[in-house]
Structure formats: C-alpha cells, structure tokens
N, C-alpha and C positions, 0 to 999 in steps of 0.2 A: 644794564647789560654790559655795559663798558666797563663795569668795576668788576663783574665777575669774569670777564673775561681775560682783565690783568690778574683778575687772583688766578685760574685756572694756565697762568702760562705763554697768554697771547702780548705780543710788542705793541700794550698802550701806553703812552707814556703820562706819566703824573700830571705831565702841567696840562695834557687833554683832558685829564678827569679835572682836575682842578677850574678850570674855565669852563667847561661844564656845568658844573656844580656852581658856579659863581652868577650863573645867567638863564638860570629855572624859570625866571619870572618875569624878567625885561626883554617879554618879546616885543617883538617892530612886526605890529601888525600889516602895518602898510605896504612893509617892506616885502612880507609872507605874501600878502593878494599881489605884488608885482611878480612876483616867484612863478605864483598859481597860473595869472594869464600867461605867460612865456612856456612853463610847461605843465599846464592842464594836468597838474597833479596836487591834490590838496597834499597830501603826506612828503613827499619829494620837496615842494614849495618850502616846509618848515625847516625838514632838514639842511637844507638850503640855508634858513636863516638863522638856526641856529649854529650851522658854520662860521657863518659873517660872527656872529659873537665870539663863539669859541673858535677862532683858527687852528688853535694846536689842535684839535679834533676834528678838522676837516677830515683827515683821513680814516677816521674810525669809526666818526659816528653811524650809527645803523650799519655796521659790518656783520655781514651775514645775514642781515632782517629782511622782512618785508613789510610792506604798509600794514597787513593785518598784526603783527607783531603789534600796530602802534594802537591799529583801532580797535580789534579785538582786545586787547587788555584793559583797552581803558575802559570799553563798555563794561565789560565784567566789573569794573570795579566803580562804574556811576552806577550798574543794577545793584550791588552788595550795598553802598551808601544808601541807596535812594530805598531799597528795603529796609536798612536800619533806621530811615526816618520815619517809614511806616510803622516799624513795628514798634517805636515809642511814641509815635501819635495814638497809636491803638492802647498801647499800654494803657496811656494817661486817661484816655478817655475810659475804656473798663473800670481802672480806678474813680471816674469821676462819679460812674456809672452806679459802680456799686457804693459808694454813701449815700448818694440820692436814693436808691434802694432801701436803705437801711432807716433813711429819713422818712420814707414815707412808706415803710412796709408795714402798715396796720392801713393805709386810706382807703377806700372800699372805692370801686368803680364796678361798671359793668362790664363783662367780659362778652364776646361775642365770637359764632362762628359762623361763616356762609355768609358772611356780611347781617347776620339776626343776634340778635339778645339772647344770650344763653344764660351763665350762670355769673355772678359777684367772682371778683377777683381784687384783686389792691392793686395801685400802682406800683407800689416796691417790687410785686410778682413780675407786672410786665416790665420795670426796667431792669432786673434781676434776667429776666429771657434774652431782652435786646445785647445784655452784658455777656452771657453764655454764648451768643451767637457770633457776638466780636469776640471774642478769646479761643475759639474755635479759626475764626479768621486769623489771631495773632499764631498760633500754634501752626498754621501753614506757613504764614510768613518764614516762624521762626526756622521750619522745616527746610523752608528753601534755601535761606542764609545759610543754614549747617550744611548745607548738599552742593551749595554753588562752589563750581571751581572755578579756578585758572587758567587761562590756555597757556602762557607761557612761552617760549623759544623752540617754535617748531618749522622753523625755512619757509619757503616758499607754497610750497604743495602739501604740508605737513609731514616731509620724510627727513628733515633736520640737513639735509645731501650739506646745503652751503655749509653748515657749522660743522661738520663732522671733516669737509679739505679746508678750514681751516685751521682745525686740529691735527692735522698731517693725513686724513684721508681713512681708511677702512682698515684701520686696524681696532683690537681691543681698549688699548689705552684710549683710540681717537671716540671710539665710540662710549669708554667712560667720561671722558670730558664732557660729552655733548650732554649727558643723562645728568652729570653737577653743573653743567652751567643750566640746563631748564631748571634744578631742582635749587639753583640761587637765589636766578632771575626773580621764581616765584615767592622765596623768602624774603628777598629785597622787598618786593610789592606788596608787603604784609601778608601773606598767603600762608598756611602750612604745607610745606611741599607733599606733604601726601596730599590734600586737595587741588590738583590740578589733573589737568585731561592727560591720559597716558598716550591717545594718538587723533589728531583731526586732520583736516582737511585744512586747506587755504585758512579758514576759521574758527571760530568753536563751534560746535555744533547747535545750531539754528533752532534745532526741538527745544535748546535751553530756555529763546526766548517765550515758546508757548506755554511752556513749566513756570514758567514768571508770570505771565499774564493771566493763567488758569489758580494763579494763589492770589493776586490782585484781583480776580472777580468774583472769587469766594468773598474776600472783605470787603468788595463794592455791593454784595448781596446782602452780605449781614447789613451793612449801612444803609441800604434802600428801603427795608424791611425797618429797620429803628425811623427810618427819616417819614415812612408813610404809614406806621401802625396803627 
C-alpha cells in the first residue's frame, strides 16, 4: 500500500519503504503480545511493531487503513492458497484414480443397489465413478478460484472517505487516485485488478465465506462416497 501510494503522489519517503521491506519477516513476536495487552488490539499491536523496525515508516505505515484492510486481505489470500492446495490434492489423486481404473478395468466384482446384489460390474467401473465424482468436486473448486476476489483498499466503512482527504478530498483527480491506488494494491498482492470487490462494507462480503465452504462439501461428498463405497 505504501508503494503505491508514493507511486500515486503521497509524501513517502524511500528509506520508509526501504525498512519496510527489509523487516517482512523479523518480527518480535514478544514484543507484538506486549503491544496487544497495553492495547487490546491484535492489528494496532503489530503495526506498532513493525514501527519499532521500520522507524522511517512510523509515520505512514497503515495510512488511511484499517485493520480489515490487513485481515480481510489476508484471508482472501490463505482462502485462494489453501483452495489451490486442494485443487491439486484432488488433481493428483483423480489422476491416481484413473490408472487404477485402467489397471483393473476388465476385474468383475458385484455391483449392488439398496444395499442388494444387483448386477457385475468391474472395479476399474467403480473407480472410474469415484474419479468422475472428484473431478466434478475439482471443477467447483477450480470455479471458485476463478470467481474469488480481492477486497482491496476500501477505508474504514468501505466508502474509501480516508484515502480520497488524503488525496486532497472530493475532487475528480482525488477520486481517480483512490480507484489506481485499490486497483495497485490489488496487483501488488498478485490479484488481477478486475478481480476485486467493486464496493463492501467494513469487509468483504461474508456470503464469500459460504460459497467456499458449499465447493469444499461438494469435495468432502465426493470423498465420503469414495472412502465408504
């Protein structure tokens, strides 16, 4: 946010980016929970400590943000991870699925319906179904990856108010700034700026979590179904 915000114009200075940049990873966790109890803010606490690192960016870091800036985005981006580990756990196993398939698609077993003996079937048939029905599972996953946005750089209440006075306030120009700085933010964080939310609330919207959990219980059905056939 601090890089786009010197591209677009705002008085950061280099050596704040620079110390920034230099202390991504040495945080002082200790230091953050001394932060938290004094002020019973987890997001506040870090910013805090990642001051004590970076000094030249005491004065910039999280300018104009608020905590959802920090937590909302990151969710969104352990949800997009944590689906792309699904959807090549799923890959691999499909693939595992179907040579087993192929290995034993002539072995004659019995097939059964209503819990009775119906008619012969192979085993390569039914792992050849349980594989159809995870690839139907990977194809929501994949679904949801393509769909998930960004929330991005949207103030406090999601009307951008803080980034637009520090752009000089309501004018055009100030309200082009704010639309390139969300549309940076989101490039910076690996994002394509057309995939992000065009307007929320305090957060992103909440229904995105159940559109995530409703494509992870398709795959937990396919896999219930494989696991007790």
């Amino acid at each position: 946010m601090a890089e786009a915000q010197q591209e677009l114009g705002l008085s950061i200075p280099a050596n704040a980016i620079e110390q920034m940049r230099g202390h991504l990873r040495d945080i002082d966790h200790a230091a953050a929970a001394d932060y938290e109890r004094r002020f019973r803010h987890d997001v506040m606490a870090h910013i805090h400590c990642f001051a004590d690192a970076a000094p030249a960016a005491r004065p910039i870091i999280h300018l104009g943000a608020t905590s959802q800036f920090v937590n909302c985005n990151t969710e969104l981006i352990l949800i997009r991870d944590a689906l792309q580990l699904v959807a090549g756990k799923l890959a691999r196993t499909i693939d595992a699925l179907g040579e087993f398939a192929a290995r034993h698609r002539a072995l004659p077993t019995l097939g059964l319906t209503h819990y009775q003996p119906a008619q012969p079937t192979t085993v390569g048939k039914r792992a050849a179904t349980w594989a159809h029905d995870l690839a139907l599972g990977l194809e929501e996953v994949e679904y949801r990856l393509a769909s998930l946005r960004f929330r991005g750089v949207k103030g406090t209440t999601g009307t951008q108010a803080s980034f637009l006075a520090l752009f000089g306030g309501d004018t055009v120009e100030a309200h082009a700034k704010v639309e390139q700085l969300d549309r940076l933010v989101t490039e910076k964080m690996g994002w394509d700026s057309q995939r992000r939310f065009i307007v929320t609330g305090q957060t992103y919207p909440r229904l995105v979590d159940g559109l995530v959990i409703s494509s992870l219980a398709a795959v937990a059905a396919a896999a219930a179904k494989f696991a007790t056939d």
